[in-house]
N, CA, C and O atoms as CSV, one atom per row, in Angstrom:
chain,resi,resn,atom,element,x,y,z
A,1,UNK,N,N,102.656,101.483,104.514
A,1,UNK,CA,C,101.300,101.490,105.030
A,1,UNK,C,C,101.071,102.855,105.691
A,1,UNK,O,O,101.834,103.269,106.564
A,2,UNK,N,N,100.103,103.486,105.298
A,2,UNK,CA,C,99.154,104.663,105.996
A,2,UNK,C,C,98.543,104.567,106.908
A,2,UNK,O,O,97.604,103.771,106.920
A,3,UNK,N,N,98.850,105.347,108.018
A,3,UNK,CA,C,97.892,105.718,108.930
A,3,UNK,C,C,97.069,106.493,109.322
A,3,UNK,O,O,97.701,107.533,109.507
A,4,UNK,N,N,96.109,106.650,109.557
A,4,UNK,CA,C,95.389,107.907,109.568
A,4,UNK,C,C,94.201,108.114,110.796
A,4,UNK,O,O,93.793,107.102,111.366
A,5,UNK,N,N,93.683,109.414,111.167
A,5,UNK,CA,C,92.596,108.543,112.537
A,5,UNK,C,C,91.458,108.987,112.088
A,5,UNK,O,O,91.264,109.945,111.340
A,6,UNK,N,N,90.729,108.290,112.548
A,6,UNK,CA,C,88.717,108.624,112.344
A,6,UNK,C,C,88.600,109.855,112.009
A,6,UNK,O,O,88.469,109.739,110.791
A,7,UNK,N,N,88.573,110.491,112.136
A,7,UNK,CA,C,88.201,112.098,111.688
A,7,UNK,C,C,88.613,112.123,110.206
A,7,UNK,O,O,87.822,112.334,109.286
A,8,UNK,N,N,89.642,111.938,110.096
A,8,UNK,CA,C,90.442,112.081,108.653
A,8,UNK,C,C,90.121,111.095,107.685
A,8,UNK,O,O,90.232,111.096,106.459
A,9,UNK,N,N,89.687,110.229,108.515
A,9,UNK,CA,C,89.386,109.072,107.351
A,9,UNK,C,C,87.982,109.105,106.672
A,9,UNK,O,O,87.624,108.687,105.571
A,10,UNK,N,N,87.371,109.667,107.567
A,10,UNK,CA,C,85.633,110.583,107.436
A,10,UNK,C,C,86.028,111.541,106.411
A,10,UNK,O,O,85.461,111.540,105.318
A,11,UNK,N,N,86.801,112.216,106.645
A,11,UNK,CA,C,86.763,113.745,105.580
A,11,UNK,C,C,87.335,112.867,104.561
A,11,UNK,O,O,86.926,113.138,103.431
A,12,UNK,N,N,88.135,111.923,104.625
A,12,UNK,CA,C,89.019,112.063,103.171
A,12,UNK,C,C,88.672,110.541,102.556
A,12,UNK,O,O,89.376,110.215,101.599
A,13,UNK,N,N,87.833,109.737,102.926
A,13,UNK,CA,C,87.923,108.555,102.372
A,13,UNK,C,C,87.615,108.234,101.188
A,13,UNK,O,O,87.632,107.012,101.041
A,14,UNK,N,N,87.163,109.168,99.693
A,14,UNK,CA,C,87.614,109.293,98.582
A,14,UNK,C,C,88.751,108.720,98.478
A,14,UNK,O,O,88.944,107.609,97.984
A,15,UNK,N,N,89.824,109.688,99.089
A,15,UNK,CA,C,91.122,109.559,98.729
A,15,UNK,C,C,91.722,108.169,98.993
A,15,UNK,O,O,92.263,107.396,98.202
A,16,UNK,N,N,91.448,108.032,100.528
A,16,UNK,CA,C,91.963,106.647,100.607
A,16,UNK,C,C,91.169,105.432,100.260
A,16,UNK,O,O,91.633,104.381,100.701
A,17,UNK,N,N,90.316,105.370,99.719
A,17,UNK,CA,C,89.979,104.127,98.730
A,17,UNK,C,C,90.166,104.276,97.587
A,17,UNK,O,O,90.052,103.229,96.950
A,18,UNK,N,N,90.505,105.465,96.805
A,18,UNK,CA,C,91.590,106.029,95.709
A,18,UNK,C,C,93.448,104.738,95.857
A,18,UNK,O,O,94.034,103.945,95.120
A,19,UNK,N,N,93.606,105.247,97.131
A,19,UNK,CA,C,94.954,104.716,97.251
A,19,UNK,C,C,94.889,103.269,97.718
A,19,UNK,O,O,95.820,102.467,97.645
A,20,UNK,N,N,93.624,103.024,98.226
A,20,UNK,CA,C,94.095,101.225,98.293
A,20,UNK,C,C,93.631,100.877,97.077
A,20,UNK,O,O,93.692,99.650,96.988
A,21,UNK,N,N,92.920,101.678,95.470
A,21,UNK,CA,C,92.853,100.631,94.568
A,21,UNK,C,C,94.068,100.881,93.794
A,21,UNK,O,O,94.113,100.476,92.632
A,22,UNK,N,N,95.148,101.560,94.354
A,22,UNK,CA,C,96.633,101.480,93.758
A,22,UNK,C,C,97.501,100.620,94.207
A,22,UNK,O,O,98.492,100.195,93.614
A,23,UNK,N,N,96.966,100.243,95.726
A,23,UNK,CA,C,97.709,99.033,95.957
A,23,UNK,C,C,98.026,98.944,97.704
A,23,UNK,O,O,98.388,97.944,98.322
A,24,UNK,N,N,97.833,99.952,98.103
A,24,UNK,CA,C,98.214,100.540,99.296
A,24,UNK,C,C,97.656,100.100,100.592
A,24,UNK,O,O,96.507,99.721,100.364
A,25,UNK,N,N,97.899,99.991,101.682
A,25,UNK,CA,C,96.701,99.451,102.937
A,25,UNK,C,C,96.950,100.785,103.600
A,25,UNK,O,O,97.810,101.665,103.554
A,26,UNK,N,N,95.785,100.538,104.257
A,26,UNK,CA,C,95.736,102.451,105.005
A,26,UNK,C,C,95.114,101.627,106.193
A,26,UNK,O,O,94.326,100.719,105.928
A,27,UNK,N,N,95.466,101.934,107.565
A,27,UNK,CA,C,95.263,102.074,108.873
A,27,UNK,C,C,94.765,103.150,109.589
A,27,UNK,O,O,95.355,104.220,109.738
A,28,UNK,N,N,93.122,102.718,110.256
A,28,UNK,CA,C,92.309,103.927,110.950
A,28,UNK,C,C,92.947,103.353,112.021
A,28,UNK,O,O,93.143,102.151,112.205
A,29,UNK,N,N,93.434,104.798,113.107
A,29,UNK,CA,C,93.205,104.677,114.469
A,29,UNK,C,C,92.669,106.193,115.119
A,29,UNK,O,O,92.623,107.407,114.921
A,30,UNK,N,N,92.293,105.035,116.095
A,30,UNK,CA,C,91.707,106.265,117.106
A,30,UNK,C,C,92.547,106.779,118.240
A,30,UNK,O,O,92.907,105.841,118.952
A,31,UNK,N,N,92.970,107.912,118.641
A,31,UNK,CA,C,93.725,108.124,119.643
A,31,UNK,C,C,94.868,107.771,119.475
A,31,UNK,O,O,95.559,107.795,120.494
A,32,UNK,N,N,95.460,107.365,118.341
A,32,UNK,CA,C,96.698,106.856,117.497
A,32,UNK,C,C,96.938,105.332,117.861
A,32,UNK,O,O,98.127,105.052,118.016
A,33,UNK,N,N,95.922,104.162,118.048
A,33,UNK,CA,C,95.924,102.997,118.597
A,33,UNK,C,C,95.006,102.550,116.895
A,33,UNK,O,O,93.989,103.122,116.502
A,34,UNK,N,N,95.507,101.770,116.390
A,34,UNK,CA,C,94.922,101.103,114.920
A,34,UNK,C,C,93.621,100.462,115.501
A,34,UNK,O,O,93.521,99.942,116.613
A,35,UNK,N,N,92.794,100.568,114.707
A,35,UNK,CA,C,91.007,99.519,114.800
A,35,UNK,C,C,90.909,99.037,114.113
A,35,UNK,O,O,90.357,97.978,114.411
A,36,UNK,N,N,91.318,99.189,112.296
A,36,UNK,CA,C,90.632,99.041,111.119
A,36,UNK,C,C,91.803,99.160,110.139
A,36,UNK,O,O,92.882,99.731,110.294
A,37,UNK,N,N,91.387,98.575,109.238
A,37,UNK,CA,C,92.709,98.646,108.176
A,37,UNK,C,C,91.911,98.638,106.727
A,37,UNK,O,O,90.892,97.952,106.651
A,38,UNK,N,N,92.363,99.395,105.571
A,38,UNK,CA,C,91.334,99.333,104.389
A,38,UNK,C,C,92.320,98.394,103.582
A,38,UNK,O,O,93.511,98.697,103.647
A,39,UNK,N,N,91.980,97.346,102.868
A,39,UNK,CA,C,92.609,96.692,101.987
A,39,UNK,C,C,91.957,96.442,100.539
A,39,UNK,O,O,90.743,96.295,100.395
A,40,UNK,N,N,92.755,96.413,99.625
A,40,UNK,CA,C,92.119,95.885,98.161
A,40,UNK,C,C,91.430,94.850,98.414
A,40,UNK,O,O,91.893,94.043,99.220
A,41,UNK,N,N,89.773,94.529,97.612
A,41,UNK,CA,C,89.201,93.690,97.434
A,41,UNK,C,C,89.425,92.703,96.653
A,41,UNK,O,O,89.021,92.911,95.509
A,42,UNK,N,N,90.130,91.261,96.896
A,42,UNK,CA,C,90.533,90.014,96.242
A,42,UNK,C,C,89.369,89.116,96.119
A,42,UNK,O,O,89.700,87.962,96.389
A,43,UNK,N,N,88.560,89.193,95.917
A,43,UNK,CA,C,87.316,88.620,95.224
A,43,UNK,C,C,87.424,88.542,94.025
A,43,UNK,O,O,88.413,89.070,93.518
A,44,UNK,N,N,86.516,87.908,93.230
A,44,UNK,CA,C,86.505,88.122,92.344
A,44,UNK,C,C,85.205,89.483,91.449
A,44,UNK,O,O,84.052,89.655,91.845
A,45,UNK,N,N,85.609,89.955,90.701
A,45,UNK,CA,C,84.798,91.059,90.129
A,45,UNK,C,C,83.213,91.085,89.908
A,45,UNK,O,O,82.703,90.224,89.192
A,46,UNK,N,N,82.535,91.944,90.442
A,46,UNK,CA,C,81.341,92.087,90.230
A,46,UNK,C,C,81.096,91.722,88.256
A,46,UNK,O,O,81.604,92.186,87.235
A,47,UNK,N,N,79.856,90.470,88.607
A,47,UNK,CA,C,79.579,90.255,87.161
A,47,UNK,C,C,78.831,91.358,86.732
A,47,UNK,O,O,78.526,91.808,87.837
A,48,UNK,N,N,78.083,92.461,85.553
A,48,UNK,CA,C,77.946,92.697,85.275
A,48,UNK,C,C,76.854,92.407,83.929
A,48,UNK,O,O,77.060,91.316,83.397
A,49,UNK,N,N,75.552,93.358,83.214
A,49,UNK,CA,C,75.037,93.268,82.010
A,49,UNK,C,C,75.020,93.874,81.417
A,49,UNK,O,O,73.954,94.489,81.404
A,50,UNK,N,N,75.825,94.224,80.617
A,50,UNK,CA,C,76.108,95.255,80.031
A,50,UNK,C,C,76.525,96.576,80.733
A,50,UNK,O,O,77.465,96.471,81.521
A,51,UNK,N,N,75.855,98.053,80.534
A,51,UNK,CA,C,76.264,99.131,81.406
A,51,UNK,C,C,75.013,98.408,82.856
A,51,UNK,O,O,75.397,98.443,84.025
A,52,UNK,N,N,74.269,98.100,82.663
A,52,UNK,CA,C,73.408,97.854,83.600
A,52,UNK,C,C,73.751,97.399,85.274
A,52,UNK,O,O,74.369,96.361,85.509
A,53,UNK,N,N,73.277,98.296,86.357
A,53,UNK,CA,C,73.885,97.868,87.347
A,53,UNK,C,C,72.871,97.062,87.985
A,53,UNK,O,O,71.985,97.618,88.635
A,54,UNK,N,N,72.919,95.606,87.844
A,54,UNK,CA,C,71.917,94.481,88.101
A,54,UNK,C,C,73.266,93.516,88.698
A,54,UNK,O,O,74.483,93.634,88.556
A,55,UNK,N,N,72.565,92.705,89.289
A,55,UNK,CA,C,73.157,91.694,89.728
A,55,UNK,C,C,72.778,90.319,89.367
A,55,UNK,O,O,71.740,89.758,89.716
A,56,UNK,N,N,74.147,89.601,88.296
A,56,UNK,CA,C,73.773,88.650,87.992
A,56,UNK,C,C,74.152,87.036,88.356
A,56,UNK,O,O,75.360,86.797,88.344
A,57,UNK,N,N,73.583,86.321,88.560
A,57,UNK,CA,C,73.418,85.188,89.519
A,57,UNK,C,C,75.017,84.341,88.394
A,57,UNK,O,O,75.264,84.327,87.188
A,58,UNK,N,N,75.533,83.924,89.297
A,58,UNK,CA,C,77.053,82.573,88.201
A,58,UNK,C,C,76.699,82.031,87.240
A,58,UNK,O,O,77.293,82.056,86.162
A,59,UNK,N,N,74.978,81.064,87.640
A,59,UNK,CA,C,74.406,80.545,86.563
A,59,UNK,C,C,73.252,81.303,85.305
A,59,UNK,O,O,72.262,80.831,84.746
A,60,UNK,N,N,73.797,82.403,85.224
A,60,UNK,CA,C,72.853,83.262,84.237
A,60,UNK,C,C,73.218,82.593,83.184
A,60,UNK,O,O,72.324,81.767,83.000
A,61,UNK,N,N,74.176,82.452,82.232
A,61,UNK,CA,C,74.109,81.509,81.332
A,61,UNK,C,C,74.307,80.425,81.019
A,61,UNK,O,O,74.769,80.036,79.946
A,62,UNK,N,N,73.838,79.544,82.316
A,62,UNK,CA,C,73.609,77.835,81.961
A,62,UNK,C,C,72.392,77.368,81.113
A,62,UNK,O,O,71.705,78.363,80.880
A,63,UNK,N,N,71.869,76.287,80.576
A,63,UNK,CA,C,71.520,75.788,79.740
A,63,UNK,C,C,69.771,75.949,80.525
A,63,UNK,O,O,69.840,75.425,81.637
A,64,UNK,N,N,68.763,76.330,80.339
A,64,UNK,CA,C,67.568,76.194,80.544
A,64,UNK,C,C,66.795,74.552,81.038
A,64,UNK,O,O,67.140,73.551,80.410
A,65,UNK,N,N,65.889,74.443,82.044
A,65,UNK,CA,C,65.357,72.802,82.111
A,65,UNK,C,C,64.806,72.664,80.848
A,65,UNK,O,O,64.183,73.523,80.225
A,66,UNK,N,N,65.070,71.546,80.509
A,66,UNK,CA,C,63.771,70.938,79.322
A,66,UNK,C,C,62.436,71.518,79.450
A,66,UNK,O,O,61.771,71.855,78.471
A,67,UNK,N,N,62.069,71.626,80.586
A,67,UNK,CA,C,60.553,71.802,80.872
A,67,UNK,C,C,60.239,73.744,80.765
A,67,UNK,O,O,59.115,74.212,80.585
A,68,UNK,N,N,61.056,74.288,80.869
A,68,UNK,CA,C,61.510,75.238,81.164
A,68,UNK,C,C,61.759,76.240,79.289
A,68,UNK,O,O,61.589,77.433,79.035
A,69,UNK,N,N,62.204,75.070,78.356
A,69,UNK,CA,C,62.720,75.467,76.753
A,69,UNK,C,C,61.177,75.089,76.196
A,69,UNK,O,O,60.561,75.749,75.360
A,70,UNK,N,N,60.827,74.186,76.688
A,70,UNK,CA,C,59.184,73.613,75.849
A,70,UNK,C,C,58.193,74.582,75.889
A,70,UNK,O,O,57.389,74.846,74.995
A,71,UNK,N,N,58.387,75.513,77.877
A,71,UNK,CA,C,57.239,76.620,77.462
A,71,UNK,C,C,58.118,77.780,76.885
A,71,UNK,O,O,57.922,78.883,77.394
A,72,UNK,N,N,58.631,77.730,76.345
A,72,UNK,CA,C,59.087,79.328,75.498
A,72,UNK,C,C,59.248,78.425,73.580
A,72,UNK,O,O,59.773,78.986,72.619
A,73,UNK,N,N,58.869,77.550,73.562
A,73,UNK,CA,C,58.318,76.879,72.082
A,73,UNK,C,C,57.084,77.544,71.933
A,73,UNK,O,O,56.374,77.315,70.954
């Protein structure tokens, strides 16, 4: 684990969210006392449409209401 303090984590935090998506946890402190810790995101993955950066709802492809398929007849 990395440590690093506010200042550095300002100039360089490219880098270290570079290194926590390799696997790594990195520790901000201030005055050399830890506040904050960066960790990989265990969620699950942003859904996606194609290249499109939209946000799409879980149920984007569930089945339409009846009432809902009759007006697009």
């Amino acid at each position: 684990m990395t440590q690093v303090n506010v200042q550095e984590a300002k100039t360089h935090l490219s880098d270290l969210l570079a290194r926590v998506e390799r696997g790594e946890d990195v520790v901000i402190a201030r005055a050399g006392r830890p506040i904050a810790r960066l960790v990989g995101w265990e969620g699950p993955a942003p859904r996606t449409f194609g290249g499109l950066p939209l946000d799409v709802p879980d149920d984007f492809d569930q089945a339409l209401p009846e009432e809902e398929l009759r007006g697009w007849e």
